[in-house]
C-alpha atoms as an extended CHARMM CRD file, in Angstrom:
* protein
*
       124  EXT
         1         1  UNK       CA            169.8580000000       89.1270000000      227.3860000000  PROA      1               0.0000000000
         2         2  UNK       CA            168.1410000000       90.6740000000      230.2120000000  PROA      2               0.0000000000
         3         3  UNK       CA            164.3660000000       91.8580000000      229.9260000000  PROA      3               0.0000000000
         4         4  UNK       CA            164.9760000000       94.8130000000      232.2150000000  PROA      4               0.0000000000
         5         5  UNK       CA            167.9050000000       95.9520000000      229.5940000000  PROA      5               0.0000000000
         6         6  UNK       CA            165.4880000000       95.8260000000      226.8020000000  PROA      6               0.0000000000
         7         7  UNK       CA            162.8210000000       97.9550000000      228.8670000000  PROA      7               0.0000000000
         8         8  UNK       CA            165.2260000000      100.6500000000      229.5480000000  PROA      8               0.0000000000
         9         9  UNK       CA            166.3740000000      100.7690000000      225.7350000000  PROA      9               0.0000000000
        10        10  UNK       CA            162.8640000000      100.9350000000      224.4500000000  PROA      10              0.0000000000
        11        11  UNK       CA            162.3850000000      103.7420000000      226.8760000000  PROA      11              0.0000000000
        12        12  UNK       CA            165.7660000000      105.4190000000      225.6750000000  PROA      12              0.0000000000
        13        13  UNK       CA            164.7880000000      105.0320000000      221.8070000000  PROA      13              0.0000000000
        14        14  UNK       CA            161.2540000000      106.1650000000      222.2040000000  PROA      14              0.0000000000
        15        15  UNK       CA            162.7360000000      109.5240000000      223.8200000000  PROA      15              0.0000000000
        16        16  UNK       CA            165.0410000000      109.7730000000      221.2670000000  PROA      16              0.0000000000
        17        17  UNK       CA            162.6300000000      109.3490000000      218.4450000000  PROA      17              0.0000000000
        18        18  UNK       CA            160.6850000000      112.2130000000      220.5310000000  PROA      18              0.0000000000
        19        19  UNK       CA            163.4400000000      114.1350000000      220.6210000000  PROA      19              0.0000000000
        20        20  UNK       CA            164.6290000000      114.0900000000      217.2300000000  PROA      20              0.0000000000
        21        21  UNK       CA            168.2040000000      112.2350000000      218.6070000000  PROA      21              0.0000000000
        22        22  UNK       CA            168.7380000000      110.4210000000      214.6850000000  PROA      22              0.0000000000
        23        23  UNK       CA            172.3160000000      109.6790000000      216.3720000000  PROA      23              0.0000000000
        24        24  UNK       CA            170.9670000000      107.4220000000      219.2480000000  PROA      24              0.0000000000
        25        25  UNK       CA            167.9470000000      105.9950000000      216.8430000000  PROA      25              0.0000000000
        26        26  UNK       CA            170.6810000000      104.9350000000      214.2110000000  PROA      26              0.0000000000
        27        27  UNK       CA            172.2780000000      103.1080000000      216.6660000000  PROA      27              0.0000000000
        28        28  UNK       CA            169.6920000000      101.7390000000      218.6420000000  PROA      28              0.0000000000
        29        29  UNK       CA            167.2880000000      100.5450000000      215.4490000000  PROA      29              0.0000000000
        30        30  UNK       CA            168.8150000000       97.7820000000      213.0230000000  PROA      30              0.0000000000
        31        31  UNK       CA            170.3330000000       98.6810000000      209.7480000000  PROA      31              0.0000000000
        32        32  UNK       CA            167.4200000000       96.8080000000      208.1570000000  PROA      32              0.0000000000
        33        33  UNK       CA            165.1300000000       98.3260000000      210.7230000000  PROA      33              0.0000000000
        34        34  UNK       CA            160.9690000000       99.3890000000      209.1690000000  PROA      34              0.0000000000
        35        35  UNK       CA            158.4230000000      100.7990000000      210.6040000000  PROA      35              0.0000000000
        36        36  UNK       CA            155.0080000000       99.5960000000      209.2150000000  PROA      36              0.0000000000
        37        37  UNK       CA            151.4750000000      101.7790000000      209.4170000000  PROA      37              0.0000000000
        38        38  UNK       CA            148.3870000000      102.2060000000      207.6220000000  PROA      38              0.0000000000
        39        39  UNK       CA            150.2080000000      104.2260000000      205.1780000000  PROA      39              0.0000000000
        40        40  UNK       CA            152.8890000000      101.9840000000      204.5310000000  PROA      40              0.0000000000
        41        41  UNK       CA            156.5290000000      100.4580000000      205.5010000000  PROA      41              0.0000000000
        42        42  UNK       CA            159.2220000000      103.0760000000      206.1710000000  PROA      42              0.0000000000
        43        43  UNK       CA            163.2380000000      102.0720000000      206.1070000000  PROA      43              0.0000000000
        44        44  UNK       CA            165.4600000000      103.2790000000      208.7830000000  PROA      44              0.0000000000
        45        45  UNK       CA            166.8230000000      105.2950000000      206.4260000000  PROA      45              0.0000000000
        46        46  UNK       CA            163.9620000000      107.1690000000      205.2740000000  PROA      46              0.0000000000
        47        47  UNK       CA            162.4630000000      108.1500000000      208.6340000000  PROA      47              0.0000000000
        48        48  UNK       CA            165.9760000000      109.3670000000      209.8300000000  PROA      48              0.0000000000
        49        49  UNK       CA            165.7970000000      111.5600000000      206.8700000000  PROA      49              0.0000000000
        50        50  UNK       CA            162.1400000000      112.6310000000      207.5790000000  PROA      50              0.0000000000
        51        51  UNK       CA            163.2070000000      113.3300000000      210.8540000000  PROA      51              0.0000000000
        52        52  UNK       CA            165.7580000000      115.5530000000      210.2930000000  PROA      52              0.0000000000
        53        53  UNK       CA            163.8870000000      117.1440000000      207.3440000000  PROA      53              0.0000000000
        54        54  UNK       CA            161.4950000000      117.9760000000      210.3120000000  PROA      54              0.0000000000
        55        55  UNK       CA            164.0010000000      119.3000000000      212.8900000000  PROA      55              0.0000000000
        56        56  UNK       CA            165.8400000000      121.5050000000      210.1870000000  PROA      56              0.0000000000
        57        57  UNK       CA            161.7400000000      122.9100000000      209.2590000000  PROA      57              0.0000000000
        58        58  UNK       CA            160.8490000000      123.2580000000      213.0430000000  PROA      58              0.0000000000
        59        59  UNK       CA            158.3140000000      121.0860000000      212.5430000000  PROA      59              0.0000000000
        60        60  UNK       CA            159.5000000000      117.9170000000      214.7230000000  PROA      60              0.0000000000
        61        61  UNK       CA            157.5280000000      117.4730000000      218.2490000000  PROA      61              0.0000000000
        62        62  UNK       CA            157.7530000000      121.2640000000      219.3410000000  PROA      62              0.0000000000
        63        63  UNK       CA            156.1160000000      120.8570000000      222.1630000000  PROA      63              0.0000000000
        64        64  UNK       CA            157.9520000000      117.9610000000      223.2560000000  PROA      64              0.0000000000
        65        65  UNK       CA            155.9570000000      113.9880000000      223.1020000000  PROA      65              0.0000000000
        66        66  UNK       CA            155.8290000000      111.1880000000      224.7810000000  PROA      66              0.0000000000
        67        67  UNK       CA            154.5480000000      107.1780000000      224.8740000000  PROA      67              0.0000000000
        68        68  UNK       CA            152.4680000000      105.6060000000      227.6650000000  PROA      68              0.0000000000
        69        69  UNK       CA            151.8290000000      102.1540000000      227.7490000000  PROA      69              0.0000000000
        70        70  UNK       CA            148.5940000000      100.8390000000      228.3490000000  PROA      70              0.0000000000
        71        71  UNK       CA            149.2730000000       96.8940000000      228.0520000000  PROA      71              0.0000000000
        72        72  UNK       CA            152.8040000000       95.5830000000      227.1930000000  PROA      72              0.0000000000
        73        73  UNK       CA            153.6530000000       91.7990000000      226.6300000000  PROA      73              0.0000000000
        74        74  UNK       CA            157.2470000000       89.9880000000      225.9760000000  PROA      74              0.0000000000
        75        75  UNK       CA            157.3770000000       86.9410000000      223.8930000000  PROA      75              0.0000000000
        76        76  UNK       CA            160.8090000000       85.6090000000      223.6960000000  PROA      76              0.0000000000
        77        77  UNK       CA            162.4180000000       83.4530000000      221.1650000000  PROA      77              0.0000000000
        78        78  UNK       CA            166.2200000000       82.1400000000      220.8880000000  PROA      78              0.0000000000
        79        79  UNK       CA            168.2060000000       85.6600000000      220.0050000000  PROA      79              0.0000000000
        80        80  UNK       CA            164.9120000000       87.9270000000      219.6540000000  PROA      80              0.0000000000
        81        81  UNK       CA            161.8700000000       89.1060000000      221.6570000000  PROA      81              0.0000000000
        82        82  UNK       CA            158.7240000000       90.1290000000      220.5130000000  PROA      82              0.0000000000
        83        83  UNK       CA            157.0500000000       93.4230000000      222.4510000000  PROA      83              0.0000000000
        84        84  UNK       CA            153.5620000000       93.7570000000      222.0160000000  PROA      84              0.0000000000
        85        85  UNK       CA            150.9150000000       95.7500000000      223.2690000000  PROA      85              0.0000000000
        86        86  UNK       CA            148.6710000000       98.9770000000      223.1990000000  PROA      86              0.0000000000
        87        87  UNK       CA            149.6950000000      102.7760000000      223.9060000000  PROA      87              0.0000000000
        88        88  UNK       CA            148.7320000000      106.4120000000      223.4940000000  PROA      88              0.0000000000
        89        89  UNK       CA            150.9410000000      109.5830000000      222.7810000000  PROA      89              0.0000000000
        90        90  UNK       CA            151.1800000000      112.5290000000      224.6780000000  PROA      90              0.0000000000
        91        91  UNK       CA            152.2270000000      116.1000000000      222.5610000000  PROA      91              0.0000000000
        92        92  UNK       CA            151.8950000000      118.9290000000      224.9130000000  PROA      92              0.0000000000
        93        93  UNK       CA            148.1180000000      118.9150000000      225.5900000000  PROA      93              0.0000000000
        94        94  UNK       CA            147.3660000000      116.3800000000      223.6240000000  PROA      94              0.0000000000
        95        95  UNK       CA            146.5480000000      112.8780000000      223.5740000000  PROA      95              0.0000000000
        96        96  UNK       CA            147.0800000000      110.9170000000      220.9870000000  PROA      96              0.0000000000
        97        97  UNK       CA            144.7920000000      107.6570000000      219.2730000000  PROA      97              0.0000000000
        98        98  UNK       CA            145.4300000000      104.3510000000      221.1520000000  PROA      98              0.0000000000
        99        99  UNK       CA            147.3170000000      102.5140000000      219.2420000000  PROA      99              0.0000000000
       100       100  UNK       CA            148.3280000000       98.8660000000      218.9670000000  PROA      100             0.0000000000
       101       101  UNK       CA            151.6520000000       97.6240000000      217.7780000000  PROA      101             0.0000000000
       102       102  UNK       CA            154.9090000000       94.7610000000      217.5200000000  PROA      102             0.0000000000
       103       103  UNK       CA            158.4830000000       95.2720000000      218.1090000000  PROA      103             0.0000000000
       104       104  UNK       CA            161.0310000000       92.9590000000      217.2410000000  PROA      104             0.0000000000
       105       105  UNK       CA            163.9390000000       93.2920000000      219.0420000000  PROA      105             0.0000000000
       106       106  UNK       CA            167.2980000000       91.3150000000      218.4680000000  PROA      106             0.0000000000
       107       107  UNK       CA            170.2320000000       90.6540000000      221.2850000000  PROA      107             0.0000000000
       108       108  UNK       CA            173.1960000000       90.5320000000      219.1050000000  PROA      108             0.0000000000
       109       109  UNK       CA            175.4470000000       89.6030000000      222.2230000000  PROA      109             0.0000000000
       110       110  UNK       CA            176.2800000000       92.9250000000      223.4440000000  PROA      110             0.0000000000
       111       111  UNK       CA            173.2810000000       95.2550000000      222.8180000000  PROA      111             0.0000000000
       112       112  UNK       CA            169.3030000000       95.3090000000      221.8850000000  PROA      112             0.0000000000
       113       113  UNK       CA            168.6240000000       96.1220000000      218.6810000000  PROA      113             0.0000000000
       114       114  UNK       CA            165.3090000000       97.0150000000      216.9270000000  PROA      114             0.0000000000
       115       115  UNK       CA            164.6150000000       95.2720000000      213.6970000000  PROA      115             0.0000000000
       116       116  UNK       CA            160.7550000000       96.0810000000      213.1720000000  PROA      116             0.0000000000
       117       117  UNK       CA            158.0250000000       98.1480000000      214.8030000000  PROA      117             0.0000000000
       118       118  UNK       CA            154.4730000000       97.7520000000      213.3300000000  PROA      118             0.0000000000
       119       119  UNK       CA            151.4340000000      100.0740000000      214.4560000000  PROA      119             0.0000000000
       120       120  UNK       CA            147.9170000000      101.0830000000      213.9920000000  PROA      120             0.0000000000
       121       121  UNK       CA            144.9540000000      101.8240000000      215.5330000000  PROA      121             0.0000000000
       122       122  UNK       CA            143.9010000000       99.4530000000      218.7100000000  PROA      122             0.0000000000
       123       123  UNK       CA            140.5800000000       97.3290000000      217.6310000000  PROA      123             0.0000000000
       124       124  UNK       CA            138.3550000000       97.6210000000      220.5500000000  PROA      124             0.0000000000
C-alpha cells in the first residue's frame, strides 16, 4: 500500500477519464464507485455510459483535458486513504473553475481502487 502507487493511478485514471478509456476507468474505479456534484451522485455505471454516449456523439473532450493540482492532502486509514484537495481543468485553451474535492481510495491487496470522488466549487 504504497502512496507513490496511488499517485501514479490517480494520474492514470484522470487521463483515462480525459480520454474517454471506459476500459481502464471500469477497472480502476470500484464497482460501487459515485461521483457526487452540485447536480447530484452519479454510479459508475451511469457515467461510463455518459461517456461513451459522448465519444460515439463526438462530443467527449475534443480538444483533449487535463487536471492540475493546486493543493493535494493524504489521510490514511487501515485499508483506505482519503485524497483531498483543490484543482483546475485544462480543455485546450481553457481553464476550468477551481474546484475542491474527496477521493476515497481502497487497497484491496493487490491494486488501488476508487470508491468515491466528491467535487464542487473551492470556497475561497
Amino acid at each position: 500500500m504504497n502512496r507513490e502507487d496511488l499517485k501514479q493511478v490517480r494520474e492514470h485514471w484522470y487521463a483515462a477519464y480525459f480520454a474517454g478509456d471506459i476500459e481502464l476507468l471500469a477497472q480502476v474505479q470500484a464497482d460501487h464507485f459515485t461521483v457526487t456534484t452540485e447536480r447530484g451522485v452519479q454510479s459508475k455505471r451511469s457515467q461510463i455510459d455518459a461517456i461513451s454516449s459522448a465519444k460515439r456523439n463526438g462530443s467527449w473532450f475534443p480538444q483533449g483535458g487535463e487536471k492540475h493540482d493546486t493543493e493535494l492532502g493524504f489521510q490514511d486509514s487501515g485499508g483506505s486513504t482519503t485524497v483531498t484537495g483543490k484543482g483546475f481543468t485544462l480543455t485546450g485553451e481553457s481553464k476550468g473553475p477551481l474546484v475542491e474535492f474527496s477521493e476515497t481510495w481502497e487497497w484491496d491487496g493487490s491494486a488501488w481502487q476508487v470508491v468515491s470522488l466528491s467535487y464542487g466549487a473551492a470556497r475561497n
